[in-house]
C-alpha distance (Angstrom), angle and dihedral (degrees) to the residues before:
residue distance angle dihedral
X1 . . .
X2 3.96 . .
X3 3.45 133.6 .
X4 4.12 111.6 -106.6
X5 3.92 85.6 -119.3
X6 3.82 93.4 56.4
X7 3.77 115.1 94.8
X8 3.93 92.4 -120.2
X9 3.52 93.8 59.1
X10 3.99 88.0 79.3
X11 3.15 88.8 61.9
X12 3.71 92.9 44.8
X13 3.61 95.4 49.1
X14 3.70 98.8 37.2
X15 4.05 109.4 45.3
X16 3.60 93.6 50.5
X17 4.08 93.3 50.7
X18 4.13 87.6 44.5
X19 3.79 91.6 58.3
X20 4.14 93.0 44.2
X21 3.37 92.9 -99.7
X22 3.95 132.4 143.4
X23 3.79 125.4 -116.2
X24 3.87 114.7 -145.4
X25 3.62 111.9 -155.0
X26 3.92 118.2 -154.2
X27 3.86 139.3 160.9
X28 3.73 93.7 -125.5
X29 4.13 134.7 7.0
X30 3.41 81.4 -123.9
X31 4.09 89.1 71.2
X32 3.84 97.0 61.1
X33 3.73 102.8 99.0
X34 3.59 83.6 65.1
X35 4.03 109.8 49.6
X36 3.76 114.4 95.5
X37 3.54 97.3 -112.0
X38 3.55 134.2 78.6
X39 3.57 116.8 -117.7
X40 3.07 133.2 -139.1
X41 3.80 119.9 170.8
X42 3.67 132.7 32.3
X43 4.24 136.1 -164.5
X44 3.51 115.0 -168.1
X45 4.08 139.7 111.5
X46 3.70 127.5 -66.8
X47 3.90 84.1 -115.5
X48 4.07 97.2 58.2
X49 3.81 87.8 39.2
X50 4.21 100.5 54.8
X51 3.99 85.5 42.8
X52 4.22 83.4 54.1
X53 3.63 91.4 53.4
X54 3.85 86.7 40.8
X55 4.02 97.1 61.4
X56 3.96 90.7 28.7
X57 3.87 87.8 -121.1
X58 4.33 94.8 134.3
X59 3.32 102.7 106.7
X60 4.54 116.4 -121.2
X61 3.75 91.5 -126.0
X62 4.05 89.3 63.3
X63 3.60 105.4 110.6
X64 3.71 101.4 171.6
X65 3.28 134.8 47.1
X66 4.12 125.2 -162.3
X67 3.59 120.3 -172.8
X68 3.68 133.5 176.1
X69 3.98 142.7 129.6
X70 4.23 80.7 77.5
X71 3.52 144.3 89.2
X72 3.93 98.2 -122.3
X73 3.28 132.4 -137.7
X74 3.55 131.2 -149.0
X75 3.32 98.8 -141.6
X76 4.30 83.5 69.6
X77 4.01 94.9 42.9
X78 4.31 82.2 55.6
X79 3.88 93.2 45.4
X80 4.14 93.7 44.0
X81 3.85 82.8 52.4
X82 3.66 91.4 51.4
X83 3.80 88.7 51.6
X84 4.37 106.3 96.2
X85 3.60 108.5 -113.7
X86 3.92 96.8 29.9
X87 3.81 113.1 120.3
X88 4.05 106.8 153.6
X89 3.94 129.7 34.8
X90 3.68 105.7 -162.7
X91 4.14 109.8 -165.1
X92 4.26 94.0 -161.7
X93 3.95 116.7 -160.7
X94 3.77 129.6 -156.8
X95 3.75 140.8 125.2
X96 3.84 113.4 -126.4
X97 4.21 82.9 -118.0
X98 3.87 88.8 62.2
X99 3.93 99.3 45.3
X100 3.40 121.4 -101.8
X101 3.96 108.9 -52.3
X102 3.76 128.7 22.3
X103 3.88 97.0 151.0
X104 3.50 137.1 45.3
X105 4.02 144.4 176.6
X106 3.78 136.0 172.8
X107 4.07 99.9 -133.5
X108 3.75 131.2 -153.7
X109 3.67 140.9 -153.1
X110 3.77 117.8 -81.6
X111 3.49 98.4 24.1
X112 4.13 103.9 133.3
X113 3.91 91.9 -152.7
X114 3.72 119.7 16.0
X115 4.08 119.2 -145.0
X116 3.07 126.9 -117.2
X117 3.80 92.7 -120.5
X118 3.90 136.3 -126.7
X119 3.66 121.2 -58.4
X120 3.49 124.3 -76.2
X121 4.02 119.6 -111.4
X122 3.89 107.5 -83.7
X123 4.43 89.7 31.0
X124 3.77 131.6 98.1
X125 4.04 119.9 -162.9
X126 3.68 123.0 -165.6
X127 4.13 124.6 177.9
X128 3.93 100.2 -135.7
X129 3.84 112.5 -163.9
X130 4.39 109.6 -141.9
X131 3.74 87.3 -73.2
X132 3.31 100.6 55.3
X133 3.73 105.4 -110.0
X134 3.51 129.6 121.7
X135 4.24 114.4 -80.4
X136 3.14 118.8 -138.4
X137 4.03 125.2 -116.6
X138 3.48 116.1 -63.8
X139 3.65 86.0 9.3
X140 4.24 112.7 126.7
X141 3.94 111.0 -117.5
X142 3.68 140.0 139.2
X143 3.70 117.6 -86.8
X144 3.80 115.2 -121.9
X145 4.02 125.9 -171.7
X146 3.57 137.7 -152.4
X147 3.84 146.2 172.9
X148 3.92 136.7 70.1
X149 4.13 89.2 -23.6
């Protein structure tokens, strides 16, 4: 859902192609109904993916569904489960200073606001309080990361 000169796309071009997968190149999301093969995953915002659902133009043989960039909404992770085909809402986490992804979480129906998930192999998150030091659960902070990213 990236441009090729965006710093996601390696990761959209490249994880797909390391697990033997195919990578479907179009001009717009809105073209994949029409490319010759099925897919089955697609990474894009919350935004691009409720206006998908909106002019019926994802395709039934997606499966998975990535989404990131977005605060989402639950409302979209219960409608992309509606959708036939669609078996796993992933809502993806990462600031553009800690490359691409950091966090991620499988989400299901009915929750009203979807987390942003664990962190991803190779990422630390801490919630700091104002000071600096660790808050405790349930406690509002900011979230910091850390590791190879």
């Amino acid at each position: 859902s990236t441009s090729i000169c965006f710093d996601l796309s390696v990761f959209e071009l490249f994880a797909p192609l390391s697990c033997g997968g195919t990578v479907v190149l179009v001009d717009s999301l809105f073209d994949l109904p029409g490319v010759q093969h099925p897919v089955t995953l697609v990474n894009t915002v919350p935004s691009l993916a409720r206006e998908l659902l909106r002019a019926h133009r994802l395709p039934a043989s997606v499966r998975t569904v990535n989404l990131a960039g977005e605060p989402l909404p639950g409302d979209l992770v219960t409608d992309l489960h509606a959708h036939p085909g669609v078996r796993a809402v992933h809502n993806l986490y990462g600031p553009s200073e800690d490359t691409t992804y950091s966090t991620a979480a499988l989400v299901t129906p009915g929750v009203a606001r979807p987390p942003i998930g664990r962190p991803l192999p190779g990422t630390r998150a801490y919630v700091l309080d104002r000071h600096g030091n660790p808050a405790p659960r349930g406690v509002v902070g900011e979230l910091y990361l850390a590791g190879v990213g």
